[in-house]
Rosetta silent file (secondary structure, phi, psi, omega in degrees, C-alpha in Angstrom):
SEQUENCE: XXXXXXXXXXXXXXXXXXXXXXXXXXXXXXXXXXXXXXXXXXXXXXXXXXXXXXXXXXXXXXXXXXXXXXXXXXXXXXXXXXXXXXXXXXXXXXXXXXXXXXXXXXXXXXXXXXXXXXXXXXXXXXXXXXXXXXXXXXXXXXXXXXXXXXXXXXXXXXXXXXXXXXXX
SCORE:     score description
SCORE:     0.000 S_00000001
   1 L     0.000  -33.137 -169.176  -94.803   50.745  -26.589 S_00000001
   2 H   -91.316  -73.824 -158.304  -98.200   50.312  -24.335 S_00000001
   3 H   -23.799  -48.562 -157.240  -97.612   46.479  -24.997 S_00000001
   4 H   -74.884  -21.754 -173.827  -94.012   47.111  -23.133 S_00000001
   5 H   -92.520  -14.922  179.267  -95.329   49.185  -20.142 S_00000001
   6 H   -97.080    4.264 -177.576  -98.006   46.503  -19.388 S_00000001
   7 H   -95.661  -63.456 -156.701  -95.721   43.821  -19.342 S_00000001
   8 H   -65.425    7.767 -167.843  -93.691   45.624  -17.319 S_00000001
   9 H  -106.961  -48.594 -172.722  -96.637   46.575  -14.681 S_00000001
  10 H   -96.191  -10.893  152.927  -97.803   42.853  -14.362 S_00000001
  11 H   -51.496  -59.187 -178.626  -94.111   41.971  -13.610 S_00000001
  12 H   -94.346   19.104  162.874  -93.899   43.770  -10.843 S_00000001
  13 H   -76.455  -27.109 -178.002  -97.500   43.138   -9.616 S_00000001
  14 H   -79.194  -50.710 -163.393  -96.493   39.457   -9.595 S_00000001
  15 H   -53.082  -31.991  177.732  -93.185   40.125   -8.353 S_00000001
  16 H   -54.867  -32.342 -169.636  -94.667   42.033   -5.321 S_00000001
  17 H   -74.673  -26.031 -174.664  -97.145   39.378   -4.945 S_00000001
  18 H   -80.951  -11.933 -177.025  -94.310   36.558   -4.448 S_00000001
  19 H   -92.488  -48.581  172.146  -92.785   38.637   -2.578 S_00000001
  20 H   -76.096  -21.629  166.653  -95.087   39.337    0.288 S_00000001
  21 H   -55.789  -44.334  179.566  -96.305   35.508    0.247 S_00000001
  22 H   -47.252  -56.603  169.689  -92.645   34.871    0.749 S_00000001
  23 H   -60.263  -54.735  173.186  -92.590   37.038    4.053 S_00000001
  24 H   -28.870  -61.551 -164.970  -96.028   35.819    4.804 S_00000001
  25 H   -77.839  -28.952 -174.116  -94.661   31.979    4.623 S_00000001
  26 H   -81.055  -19.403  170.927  -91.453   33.345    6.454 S_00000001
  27 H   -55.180  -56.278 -162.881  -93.435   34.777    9.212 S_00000001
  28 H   -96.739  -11.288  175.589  -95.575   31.801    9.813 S_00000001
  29 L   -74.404  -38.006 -163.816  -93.012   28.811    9.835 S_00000001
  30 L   -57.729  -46.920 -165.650  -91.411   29.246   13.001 S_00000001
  31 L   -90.935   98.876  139.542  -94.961   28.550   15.219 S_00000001
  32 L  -154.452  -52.311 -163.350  -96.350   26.506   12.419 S_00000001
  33 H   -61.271  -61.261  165.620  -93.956   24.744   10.313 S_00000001
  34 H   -30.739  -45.949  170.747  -93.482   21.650   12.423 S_00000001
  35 H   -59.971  -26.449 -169.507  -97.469   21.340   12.879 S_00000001
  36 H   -65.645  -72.093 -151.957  -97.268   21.460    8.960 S_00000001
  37 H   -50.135  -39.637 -168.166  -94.843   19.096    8.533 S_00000001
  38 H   -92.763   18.298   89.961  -96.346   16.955   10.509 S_00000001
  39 H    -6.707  -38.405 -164.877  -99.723   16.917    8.907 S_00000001
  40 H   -98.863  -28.300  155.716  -98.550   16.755    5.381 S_00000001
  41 H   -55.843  -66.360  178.315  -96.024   13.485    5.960 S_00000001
  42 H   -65.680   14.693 -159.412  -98.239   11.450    6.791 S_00000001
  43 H  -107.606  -59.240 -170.589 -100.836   12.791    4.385 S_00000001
  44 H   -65.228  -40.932 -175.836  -98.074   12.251    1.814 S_00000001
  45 L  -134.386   47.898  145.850  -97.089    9.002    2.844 S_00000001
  46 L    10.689  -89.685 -161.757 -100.584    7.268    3.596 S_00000001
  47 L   -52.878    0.254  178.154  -98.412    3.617    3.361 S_00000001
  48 L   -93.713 -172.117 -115.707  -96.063    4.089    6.002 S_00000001
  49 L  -173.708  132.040  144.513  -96.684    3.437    9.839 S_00000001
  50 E  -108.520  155.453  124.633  -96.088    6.627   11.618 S_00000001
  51 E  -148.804  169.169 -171.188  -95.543    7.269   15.831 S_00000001
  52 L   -59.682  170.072  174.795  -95.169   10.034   17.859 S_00000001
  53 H   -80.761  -29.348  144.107  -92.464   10.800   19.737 S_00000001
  54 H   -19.684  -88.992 -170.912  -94.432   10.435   22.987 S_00000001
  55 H   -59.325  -15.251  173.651  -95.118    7.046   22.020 S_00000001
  56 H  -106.133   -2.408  156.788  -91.892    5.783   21.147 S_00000001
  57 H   -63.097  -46.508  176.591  -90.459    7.291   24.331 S_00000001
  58 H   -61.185  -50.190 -122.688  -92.941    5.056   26.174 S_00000001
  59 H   -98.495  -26.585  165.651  -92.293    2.065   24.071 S_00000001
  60 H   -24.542  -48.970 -166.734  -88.320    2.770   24.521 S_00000001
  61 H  -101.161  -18.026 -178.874  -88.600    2.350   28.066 S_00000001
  62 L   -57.310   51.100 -153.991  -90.801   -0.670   28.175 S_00000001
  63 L   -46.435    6.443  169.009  -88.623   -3.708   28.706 S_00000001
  64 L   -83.971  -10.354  163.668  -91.851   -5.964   27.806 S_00000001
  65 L   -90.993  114.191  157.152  -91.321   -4.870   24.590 S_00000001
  66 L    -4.452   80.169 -170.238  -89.068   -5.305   21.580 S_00000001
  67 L   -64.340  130.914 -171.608  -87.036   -2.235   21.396 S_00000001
  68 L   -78.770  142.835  140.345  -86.591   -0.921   17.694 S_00000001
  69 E   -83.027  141.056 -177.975  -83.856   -0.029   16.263 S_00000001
  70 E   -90.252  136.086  153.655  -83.199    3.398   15.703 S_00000001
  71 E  -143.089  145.621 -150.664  -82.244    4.730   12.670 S_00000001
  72 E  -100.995  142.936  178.771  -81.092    8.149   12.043 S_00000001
  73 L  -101.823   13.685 -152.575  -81.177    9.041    7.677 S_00000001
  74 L   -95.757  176.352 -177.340  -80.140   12.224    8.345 S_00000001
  75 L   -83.432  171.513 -169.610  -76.648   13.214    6.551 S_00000001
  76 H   -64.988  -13.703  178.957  -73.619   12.596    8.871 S_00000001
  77 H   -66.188  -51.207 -155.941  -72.633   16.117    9.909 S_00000001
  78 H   -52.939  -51.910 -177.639  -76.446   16.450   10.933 S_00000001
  79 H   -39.402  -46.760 -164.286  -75.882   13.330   13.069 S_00000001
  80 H   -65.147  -19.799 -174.622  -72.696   14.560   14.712 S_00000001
  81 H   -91.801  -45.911 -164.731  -74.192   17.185   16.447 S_00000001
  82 E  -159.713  147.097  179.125  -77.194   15.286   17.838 S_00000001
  83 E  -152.314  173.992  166.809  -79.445   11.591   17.895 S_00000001
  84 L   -92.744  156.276 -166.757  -81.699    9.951   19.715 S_00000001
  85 L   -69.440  148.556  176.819  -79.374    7.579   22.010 S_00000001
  86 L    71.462   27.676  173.737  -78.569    4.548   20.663 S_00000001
  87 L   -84.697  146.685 -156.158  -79.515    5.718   17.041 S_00000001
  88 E  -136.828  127.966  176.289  -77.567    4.252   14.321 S_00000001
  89 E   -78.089   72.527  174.656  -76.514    6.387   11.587 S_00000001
  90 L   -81.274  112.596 -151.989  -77.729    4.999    8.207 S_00000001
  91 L   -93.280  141.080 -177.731  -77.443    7.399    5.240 S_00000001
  92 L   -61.265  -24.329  176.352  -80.559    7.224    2.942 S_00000001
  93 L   -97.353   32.219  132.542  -78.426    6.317   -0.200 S_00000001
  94 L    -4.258  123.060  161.793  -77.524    2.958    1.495 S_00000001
  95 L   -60.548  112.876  163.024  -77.393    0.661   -0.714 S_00000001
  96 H   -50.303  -28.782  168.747  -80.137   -2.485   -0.287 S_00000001
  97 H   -70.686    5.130  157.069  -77.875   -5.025   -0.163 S_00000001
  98 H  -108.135    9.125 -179.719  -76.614   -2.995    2.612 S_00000001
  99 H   -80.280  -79.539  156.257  -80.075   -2.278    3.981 S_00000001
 100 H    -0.176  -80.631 -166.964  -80.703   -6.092    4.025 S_00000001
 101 H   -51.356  -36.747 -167.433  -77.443   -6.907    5.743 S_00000001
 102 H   -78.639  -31.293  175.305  -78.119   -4.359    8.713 S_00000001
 103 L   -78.497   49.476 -172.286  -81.539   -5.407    8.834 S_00000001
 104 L   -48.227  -87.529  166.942  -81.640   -9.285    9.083 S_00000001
 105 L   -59.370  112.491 -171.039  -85.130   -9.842   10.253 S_00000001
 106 L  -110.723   49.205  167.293  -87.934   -8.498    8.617 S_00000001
 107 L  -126.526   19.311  150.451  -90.264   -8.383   11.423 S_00000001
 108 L   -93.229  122.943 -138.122  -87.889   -6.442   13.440 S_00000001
 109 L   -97.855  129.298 -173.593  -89.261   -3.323   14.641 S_00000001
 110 E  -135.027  117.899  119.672  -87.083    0.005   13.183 S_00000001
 111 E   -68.905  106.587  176.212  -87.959    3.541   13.462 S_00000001
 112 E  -119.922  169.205 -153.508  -86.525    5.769   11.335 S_00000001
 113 E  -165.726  149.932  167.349  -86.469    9.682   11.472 S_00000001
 114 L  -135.375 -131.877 -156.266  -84.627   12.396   10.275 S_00000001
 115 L   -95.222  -55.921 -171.881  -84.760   16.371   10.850 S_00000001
 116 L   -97.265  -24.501  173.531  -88.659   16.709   10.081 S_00000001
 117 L   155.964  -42.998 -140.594  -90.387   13.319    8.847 S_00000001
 118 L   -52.486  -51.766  178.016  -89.720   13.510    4.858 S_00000001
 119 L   -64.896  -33.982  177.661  -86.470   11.747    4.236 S_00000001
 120 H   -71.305  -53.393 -171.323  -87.556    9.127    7.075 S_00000001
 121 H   -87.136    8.930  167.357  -90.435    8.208    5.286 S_00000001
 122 H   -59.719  -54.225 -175.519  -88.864    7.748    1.795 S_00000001
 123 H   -39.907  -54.317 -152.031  -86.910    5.068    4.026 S_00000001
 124 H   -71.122  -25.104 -170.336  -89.299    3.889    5.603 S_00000001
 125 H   -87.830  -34.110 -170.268  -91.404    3.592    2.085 S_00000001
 126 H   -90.775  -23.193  149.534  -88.423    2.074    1.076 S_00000001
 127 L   -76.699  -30.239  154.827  -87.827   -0.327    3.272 S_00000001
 128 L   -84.712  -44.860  168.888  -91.217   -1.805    3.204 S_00000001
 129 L   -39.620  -14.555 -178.299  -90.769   -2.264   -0.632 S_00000001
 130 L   -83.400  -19.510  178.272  -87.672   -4.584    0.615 S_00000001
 131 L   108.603   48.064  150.700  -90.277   -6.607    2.262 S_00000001
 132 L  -103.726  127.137 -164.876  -90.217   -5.237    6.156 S_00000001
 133 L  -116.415    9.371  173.330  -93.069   -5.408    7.516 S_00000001
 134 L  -112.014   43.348 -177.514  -92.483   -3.415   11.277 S_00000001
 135 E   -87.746  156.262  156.260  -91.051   -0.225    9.712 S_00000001
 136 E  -158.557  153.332 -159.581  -92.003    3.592   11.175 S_00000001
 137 E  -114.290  121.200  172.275  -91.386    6.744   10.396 S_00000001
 138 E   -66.642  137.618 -174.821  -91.330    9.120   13.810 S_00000001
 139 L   -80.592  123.604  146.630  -93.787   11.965   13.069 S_00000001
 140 L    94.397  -10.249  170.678  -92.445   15.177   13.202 S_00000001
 141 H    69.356 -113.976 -154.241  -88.726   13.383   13.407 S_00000001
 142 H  -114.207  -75.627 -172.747  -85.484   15.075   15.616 S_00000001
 143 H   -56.441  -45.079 -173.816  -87.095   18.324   15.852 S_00000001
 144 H   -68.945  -55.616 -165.605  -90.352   17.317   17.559 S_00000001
 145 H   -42.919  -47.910 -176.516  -88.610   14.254   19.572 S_00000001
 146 H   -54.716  -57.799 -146.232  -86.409   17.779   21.001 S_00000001
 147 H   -75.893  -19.584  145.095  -88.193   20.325   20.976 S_00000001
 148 H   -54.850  -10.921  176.272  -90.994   17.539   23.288 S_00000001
 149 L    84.069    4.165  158.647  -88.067   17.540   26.118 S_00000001
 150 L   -71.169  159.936  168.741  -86.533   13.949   25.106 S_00000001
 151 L   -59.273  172.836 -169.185  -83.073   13.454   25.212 S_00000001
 152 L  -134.341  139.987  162.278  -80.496   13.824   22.765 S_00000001
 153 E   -91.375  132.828  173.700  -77.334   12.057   22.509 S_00000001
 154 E   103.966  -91.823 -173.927  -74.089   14.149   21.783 S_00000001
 155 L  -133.462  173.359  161.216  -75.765   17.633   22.516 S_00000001
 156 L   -67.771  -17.505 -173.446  -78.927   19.318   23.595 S_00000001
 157 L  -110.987  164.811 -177.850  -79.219   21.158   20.008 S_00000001
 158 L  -133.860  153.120 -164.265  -80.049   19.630   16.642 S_00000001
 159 L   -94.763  133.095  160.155  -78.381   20.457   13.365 S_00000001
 160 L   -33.756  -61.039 -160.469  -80.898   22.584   11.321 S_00000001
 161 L    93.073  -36.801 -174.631  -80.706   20.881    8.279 S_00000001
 162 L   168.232  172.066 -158.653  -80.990   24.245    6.262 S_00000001
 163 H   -48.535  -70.539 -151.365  -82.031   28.028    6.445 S_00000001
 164 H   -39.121  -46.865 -175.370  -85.633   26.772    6.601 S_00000001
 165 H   -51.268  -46.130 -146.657  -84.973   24.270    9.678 S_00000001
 166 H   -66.078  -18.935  166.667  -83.479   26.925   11.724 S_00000001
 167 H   -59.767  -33.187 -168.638  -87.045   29.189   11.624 S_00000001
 168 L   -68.904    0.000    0.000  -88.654   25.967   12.749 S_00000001
């Protein structure tokens, strides 16, 4: 009987505890979660090339330079609402032999991005295993590039991605 009441006493002390981290964490993503994200991609995925959205706005406009191709991983409804212009919709479960085909040269400089960094740099990870060696994953993705004042093709708003994006 005392076994059963102390179980049930450290139930709900954890559940209470999960519960206010959960509000805690829900609290703190909107000003935060972006800075997170982008700290922890590139933390996470050390072998990739990142740049900022800054910087690939500059290098965008730079006609002495090789313009990348853009490519957006995100799925296609996300796309439909909003890209960066001239972004080409590639869905991360692309096949390589159809990665290859879009991708002829593999010293031709591609940046790819999705809503926050994560999915882009699986590509991006994934794409230098094909043997590309000018891949990058935009830091902080669609949500920074916006929410930084570049343009958007299609609309001014970007599709959330999930409950989580829409705090962000």
């Amino acid at each position: 009987m005392i076994t059963i009441t102390i179980l049930k006493k450290l139930f709900l002390v954890s559940l209470g505890i999960i519960l206010i981290v959960s509000l805690g964490f829900w609290i703190w993503l909107p000003t935060n979660g972006l800075n997170a994200a982008g700290k922890f991609i590139p933390w996470k995925f050390k072998d990739v090339d990142h740049t900022t959205s800054d910087d690939l706005s500059e290098w965008l406009q730079d006609s002495s330079r090789t313009a990348p191709m853009l490519w957006d991983i995100r799925r296609l409804d996300e796309f439909a609402v909003s890209h960066l212009p001239n972004a080409r919709h590639v869905p991360p479960e692309t096949s390589d032999i159809d990665l290859k085909k879009l991708l002829r040269e593999i010293e031709q400089p591609i940046v790819v991005y999705c809503s926050v960094g994560y999915r882009s740099a699986k590509m991006a990870q994934r794409l230098q295993t094909l043997g590309y060696t000018n891949v990058m994953n935009l830091n902080g993705a669609i949500f920074t590039w916006a929410t930084e004042g570049h343009s958007l093709q299609g609309s001014n708003k970007v599709h959330p991605y999930n409950i989580v994006g829409r705090r962000m």
